[in-house]
Every structure is written in structure tokens, then in C-alpha cells.
C-alpha positions in Angstrom: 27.0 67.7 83.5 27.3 68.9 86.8 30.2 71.1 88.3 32.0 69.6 91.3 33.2 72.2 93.9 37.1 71.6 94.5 38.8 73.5 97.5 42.1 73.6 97.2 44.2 74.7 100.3 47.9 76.0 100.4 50.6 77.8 101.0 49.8 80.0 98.4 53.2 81.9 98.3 55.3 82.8 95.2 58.3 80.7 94.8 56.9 77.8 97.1 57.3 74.3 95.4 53.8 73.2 97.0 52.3 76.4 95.0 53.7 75.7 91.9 52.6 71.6 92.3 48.8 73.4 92.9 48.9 75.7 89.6 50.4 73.0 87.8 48.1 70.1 88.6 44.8 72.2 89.0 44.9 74.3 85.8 45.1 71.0 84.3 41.7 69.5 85.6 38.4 70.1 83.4 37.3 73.2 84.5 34.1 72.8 83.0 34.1 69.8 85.2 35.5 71.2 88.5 34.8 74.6 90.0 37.7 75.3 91.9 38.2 77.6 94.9 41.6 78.0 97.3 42.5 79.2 100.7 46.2 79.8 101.4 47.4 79.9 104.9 50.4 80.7 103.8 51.6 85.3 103.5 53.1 86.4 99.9 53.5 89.7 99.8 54.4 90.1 96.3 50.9 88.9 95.9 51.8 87.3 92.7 49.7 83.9 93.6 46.8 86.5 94.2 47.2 87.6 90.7 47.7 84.0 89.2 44.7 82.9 90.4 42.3 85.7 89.2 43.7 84.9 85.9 43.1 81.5 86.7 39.3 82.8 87.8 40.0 80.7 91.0 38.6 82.8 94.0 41.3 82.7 96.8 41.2 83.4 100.3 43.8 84.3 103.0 43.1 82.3 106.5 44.4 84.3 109.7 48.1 82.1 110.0 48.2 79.9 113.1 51.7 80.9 114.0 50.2 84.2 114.4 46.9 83.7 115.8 45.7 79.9 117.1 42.2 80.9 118.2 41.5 83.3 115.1 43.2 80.9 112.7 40.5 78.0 114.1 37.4 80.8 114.0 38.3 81.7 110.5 38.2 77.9 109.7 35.1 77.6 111.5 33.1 80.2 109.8 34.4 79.7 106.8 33.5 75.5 106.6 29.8 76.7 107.9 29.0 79.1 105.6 30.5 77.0 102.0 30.1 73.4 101.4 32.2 71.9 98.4 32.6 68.2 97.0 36.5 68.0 97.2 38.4 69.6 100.0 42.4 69.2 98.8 44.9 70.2 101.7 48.0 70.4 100.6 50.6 70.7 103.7 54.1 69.3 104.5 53.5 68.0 108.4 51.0 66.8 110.4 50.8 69.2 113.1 48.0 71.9 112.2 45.0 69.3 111.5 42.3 71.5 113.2 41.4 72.6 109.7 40.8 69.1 108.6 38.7 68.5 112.1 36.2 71.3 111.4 36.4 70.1 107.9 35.1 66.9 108.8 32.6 68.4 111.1 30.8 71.1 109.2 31.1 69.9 105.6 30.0 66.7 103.7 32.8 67.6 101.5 35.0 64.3 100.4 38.6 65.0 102.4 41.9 64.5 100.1 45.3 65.1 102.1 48.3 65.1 100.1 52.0 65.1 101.6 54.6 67.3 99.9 57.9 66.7 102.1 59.5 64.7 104.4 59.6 67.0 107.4 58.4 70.0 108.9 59.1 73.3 106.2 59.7 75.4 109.4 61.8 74.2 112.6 63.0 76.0 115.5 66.6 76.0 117.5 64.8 76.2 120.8 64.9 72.7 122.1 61.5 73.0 124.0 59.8 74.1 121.1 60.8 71.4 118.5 60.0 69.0 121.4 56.9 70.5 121.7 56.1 70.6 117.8 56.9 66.9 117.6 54.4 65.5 120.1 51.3 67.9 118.3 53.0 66.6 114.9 52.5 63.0 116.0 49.2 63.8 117.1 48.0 65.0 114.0 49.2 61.8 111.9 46.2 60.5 113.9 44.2 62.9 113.1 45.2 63.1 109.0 44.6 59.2 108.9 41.2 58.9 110.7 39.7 62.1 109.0 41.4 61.5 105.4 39.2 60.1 102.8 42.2 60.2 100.6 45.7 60.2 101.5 48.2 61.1 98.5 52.0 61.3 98.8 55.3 62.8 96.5 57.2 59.7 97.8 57.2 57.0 100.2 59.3 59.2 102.6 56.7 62.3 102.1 53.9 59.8 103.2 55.6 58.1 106.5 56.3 61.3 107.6 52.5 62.9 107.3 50.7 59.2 107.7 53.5 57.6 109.8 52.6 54.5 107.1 52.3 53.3 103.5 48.8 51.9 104.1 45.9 53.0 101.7 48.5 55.9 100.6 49.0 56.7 96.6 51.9 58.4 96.1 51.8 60.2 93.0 55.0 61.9 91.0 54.8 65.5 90.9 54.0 66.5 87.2 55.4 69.5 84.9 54.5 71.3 81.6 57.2 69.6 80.1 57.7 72.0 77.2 57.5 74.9 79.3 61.1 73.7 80.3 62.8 72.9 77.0 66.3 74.1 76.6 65.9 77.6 75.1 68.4 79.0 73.4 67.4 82.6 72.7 66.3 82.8 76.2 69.7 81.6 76.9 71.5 84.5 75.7 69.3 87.0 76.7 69.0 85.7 80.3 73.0 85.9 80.7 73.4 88.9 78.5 71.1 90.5 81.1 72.8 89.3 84.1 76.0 90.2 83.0 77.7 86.7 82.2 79.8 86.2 79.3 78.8 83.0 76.7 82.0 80.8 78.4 81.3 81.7 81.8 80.3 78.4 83.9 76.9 79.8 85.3 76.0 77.3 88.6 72.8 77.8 89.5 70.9 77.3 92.7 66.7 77.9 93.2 64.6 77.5 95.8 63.2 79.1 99.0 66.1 80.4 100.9 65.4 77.9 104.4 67.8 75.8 106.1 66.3 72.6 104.3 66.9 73.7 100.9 71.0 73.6 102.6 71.8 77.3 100.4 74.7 78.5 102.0 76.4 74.7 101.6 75.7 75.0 97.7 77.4 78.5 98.2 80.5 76.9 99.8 80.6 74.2 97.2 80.7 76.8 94.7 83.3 78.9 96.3 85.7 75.5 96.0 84.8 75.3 92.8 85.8 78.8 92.0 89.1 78.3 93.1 89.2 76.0 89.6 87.5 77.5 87.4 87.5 81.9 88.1 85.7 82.9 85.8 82.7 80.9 86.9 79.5 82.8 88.4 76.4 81.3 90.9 73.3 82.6 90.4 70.9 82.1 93.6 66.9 82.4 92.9 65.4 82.5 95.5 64.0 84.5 98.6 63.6 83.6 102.5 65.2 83.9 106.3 68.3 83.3 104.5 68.9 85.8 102.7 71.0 88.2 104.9 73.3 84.8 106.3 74.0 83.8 102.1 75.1 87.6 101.5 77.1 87.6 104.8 79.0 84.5 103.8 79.5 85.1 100.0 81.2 88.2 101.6 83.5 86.3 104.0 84.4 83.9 102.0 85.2 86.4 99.2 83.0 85.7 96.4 80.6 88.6 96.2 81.4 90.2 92.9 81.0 86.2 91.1 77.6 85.6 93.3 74.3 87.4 91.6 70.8 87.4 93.1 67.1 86.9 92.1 64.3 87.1 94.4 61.6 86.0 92.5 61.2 85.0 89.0 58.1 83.8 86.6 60.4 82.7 84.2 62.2 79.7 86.3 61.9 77.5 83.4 63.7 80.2 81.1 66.6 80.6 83.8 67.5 76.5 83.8 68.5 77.5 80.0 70.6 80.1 81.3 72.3 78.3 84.0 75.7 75.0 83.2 74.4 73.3 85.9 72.3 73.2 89.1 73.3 72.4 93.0 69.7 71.3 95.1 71.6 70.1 98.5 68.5 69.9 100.3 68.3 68.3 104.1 64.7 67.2 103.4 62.8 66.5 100.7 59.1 65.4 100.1 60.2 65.3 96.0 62.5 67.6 94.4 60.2 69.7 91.6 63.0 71.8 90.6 65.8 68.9 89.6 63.1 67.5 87.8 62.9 70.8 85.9 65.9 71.3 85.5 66.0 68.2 83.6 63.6 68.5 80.8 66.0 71.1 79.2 69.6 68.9 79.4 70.6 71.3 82.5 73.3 69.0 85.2 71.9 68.8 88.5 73.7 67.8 91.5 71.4 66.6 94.4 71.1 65.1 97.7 70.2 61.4 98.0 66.8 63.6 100.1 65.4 63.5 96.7 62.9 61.5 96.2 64.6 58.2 93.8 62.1 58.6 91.1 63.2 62.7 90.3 66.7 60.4 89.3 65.4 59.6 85.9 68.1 60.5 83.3 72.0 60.8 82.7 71.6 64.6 83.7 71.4 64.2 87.3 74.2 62.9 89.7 73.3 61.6 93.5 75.8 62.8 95.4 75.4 61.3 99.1 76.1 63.5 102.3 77.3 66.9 102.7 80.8 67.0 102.4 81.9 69.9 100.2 85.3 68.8 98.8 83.3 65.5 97.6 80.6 67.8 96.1 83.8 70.1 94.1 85.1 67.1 93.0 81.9 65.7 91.3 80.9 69.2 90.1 84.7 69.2 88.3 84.3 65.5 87.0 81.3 67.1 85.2 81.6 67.6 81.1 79.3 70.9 80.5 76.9 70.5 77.8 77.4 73.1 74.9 73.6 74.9 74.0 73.3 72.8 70.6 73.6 69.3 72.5 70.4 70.4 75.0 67.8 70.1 72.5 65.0 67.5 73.0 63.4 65.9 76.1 64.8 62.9 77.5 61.9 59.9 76.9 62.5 59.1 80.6 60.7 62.2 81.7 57.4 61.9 79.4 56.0 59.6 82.9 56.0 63.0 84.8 53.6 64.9 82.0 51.5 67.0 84.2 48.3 66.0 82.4 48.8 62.5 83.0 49.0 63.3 86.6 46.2 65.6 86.5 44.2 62.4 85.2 45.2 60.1 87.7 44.6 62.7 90.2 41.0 63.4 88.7 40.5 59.4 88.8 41.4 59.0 92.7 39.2 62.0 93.5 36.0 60.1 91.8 37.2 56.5 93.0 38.4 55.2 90.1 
């Protein structure tokens, strides 16, 4: 049999959806099959990914970031496609706009070129005017680019893929897929979690995870919760996450009074533990290619609320309420229609989630690479 070179190219950052699709999927392909090898444009300083993918016995590499350096980001690319060849080249990436990569690709490899969407705009925007003006006519140029060089184009959801591909044509889109019992309802880690954050068994814990940018909407799931508090004062929020938001959240917990019910997690390997931990979860994204962590969440009987930016398909059981627009008195009132689950009645996975097993999608992912 012989082993196919994969390169898989990401973000590479703890915490980062995108990063935590790539472990999930890739760890699940034959790897007697597939040799696979990564470059992540992305800067983690925790260097956790770097340690995940030793384990993994995936060599990684760190390209120069374009927002840094244009012309030494391209050079990297450029001496780095000359002096490796593989069979698969996997980009993983949430806009169109940096497709000099898949250009040089293209160019120096014979490598087949897969090109998978994971949201439904840019991760990163700007508040100069001039800048997202300019952003948008190179993004629109690269959806040119992505659709003549693409061998493969692979989307989260029909959203994700008209936003990278601009259309639906000879695009696949492909759930997201999970360890599904990595995320049953735990209950030992349950008490331990809380116990060691401080919450008592009756306190409501609302939960909130994800990188701390303006798309993932945090400081509106904050406000939501400080409504809510005004019912229910015993209640805590728990925020996982890091990112430019950090100091704005804190600075807004404070003025609206909250701090001492408000606790904080930066990073965490042990998401799937906290969902057990947590009554239920607000994801009040802007934007959203998919929505990996309500899907989570899920698996283990934990209430999400969530944007209708979701992709439809991550609305697959009773445990997850659509709650459409951003109007925070509409979100309390849902979030106080809600009956909370007691630990014994969160046992067992919901049938509707067995579609998004991540070794089913690992297969179909497999198949599309070789044709099938």
C-alpha cells in the first residue's frame, strides 16, 4: 500500500473551531494510509497545537503571517511548495482574500488542491472604512482564484460556501463531525468542574465558549445574562474563551455590576467536560460558517440558545432553541421559558446526532479526496 502525503493547512491556534475541525477529522483518517503534515498561518502562543500534533506525529510548520509580512509570507510559501511535493494539499480558511498560497500551490506542486470553507465571513474585520473596502475587492478577487485553482471545494454550509466560492456549483458541503462520546453528559466531571470553580450544585451555571471576537457577539451573551440575573441571583456565567475581547467583557461585567457572578477560562482541553458543568449555553454569534460548539453542547443534554447564523443542520434536537436577532429582553425571556435539566435526565445521546459521528465524516472526506 502506498502512503499518500496529506498537507493540511490552518490556523493552528488553541481554542480555534477551524483547529479543533482539523484534529478531529484528520486523526480520524488511516494513518497508515495517509502521511499527514500541517502548516499553520495562524500564532498560538500557548503552543498547545504544537504539542497536539507531536503527539499526533504530524510535523507542523509556522508560515511568516501575511498581516505581518506580505512579501515574506509569499517567499515562505514559495520555498516551502519547491522544496516538498505531497498528494493532498487541504487549506482550511474562512475567506477568500489570501489565495497566493493556493497560486504557488498550483504552480510548484502536482499536489491535488482541496479548499474547504469554515464560515460565512471574514474571522477578522476592521472599523476603518477604507480598509474593509479594500479587504472586500481582494476578497472577491480570490473567490476567483479558490474556484479556478480548487480541485476540490468543501463547505460547513451553504452560507460557508457562497461566501468562499460565491456559488453552490461543484461544492460538497460536509457537516462538521465530533467524537460523540467525548461529549456525554458527565456527571463526576460535573461536580468536580463546579466544585472547582466555586459554584454551588443549584446555582444556574450559563455558559458561553468561543474565541473572544466581535463575531462570536460575547459581550451581548454577557448582557443577556446580566437580565437574567436580575431573576434568578444566584445564577453565575462562565466565559471560555480568549481574544481582543477580553479587556471590553471585564470592563462591561464591571459596569454593569456583575463581576463577582462572572468567572473566566482562557483555555481549556477539557471543553467537552465543561458542557457537563454548565445549565445551559448562549452562542449569539454574527456569523457563522457552522456552529461546532452548539453541536457539542448537544451530545451531553446541555440547552443552547443560538443565533439563526448557525448553520440549520447544528438544530438537530429538542436541546437547542433558534432565537432570531439580537434583542436582549427577547433572549431573557426565552432563557427564563427554559425548564433546566436535572444531571440524571442528561444521560444518553440524542439519535439525531449519530449523522455527525466524526468517523463517518472522516470517510466521506477520505472518499472525496480519492474521487469516490
Amino acid at each position: 500500500m502506498n502512503t499518500k502525503k496529506i498537507l493540511v493547512v490552518g490556523d493552528f491556534i488553541s481554542g480555534s473551531g477551524l483547529t479543533r475541525f482539523i484534529f478531529n477529522m484528520f486523526s480520524n483518517f488511516n494513518q497508515n494510509e495517509y502521511k499527514i503534515e500541517c502548516v499553520g498561518y495562524g500564532i498560538d502562543q500557548s503552543k498547545e497545537t504544537d504539542k497536539k500534533c507531536e503527539q499526533l506525529s504530524w510535523p507542523l510548520h509556522r508560515v511568516i503571517p501575511i498581516t505581518q509580512n506580505v512579501v515574506q509570507h509569499i517567499k515562505w510559501w514559495k520555498n516551502f511548495f519547491k522544496k516538498n511535493n505531497f498528494d493532498f494539499i487541504y487549506f482550511n480558511y474562512s475567506s477568500s482574500w489570501n489565495y497566493e498560497p493556493l497560486k504557488l500551490a498550483r504552480r510548484y506542486t502536482k499536489a491535488k488542491l482541496i479548499c474547504h470553507s469554515h464560515n460565512s465571513y471574514y474571522s477578522h474585520t476592521f472599523n476603518n472604512k477604507l480598509l474593509m473596502m479594500i479587504l472586500n475587492k481582494i476578497n472577491k478577487r480570490g473567490k476567483k482564484f479558490f474556484n479556478e485553482y480548487a480541485d476540490l471545494k468543501i463547505a460547513t454550509s451553504k452560507d460557508a460556501a457562497l461566501w468562499m466560492f460565491g456559488t453552490l456549483k461543484n461544492v460538497t458541503i460536509v457537516n462538521n463531525g465530533i467524537e460523540l462520546s467525548k461529549f456525554e453528559f458527565d456527571k463526576v466531571a460535573r461536580d468536580v468542574l463546579r466544585k472547582q470553580l466555586g459554584v454551588f450544585k443549584d446555582t444556574k451555571l450559563i455558559g458561553f465558549a468561543g474565541v473572544l471576537q466581535e463575531r462570536k457577539n460575547p459581550i451581548f451573551a454577557l448582557e443577556v445574562f446580566a437580565k437574567y440575573l436580575k431573576t434568578d441571583s444566584d445564577s453565575t456565567m462562565l466565559i471560555i474563551g480568549k481574544g481582543p475581547l477580553e479587556k471590553k467583557i471585564k470592563e462591561r461585567a464591571n459596569a454593569l455590576g456583575i463581576s463577582h457572578r462572572v468567572k473566566y477560562i482562557a483555555y481549556t482541553n477539557k471543553i467537552n467536560k465543561w458542557y457537563s458543568a454548565m445549565d445551559i449555553l448562549l452562542f449569539p454569534s454574527l456569523y457563522e460558517g457552522f456552529g461546532l460548539v452548539p453541536l457539542e453542547a448537544q451530545v451531553s443534554k446541555l440547552f443552547v440558545l443560538a443565533s439563526n447564523n448557525v448553520a440549520p443542520q447544528v438544530f438537530s434536537t429538542k436541546y437547542i432553541k433558534k432565537v432570531k436577532g439580537f434583542d436582549k429582553d427577547k433572549w431573557n425571556k426565552v432563557l427564563n421559558s427554559i425548564d433546566f435539566k436535572i444531571s440524571n435526565e442528561r444521560n444518553e445521546i440524542d439519535p439525531a446526532l449519530k449523522k455527525f459521528d466524526i468517523k463517518k465524516q472522516a470517510t466521506i472526506i477520505s472518499n472525496l479526496l480519492e474521487g469516490e
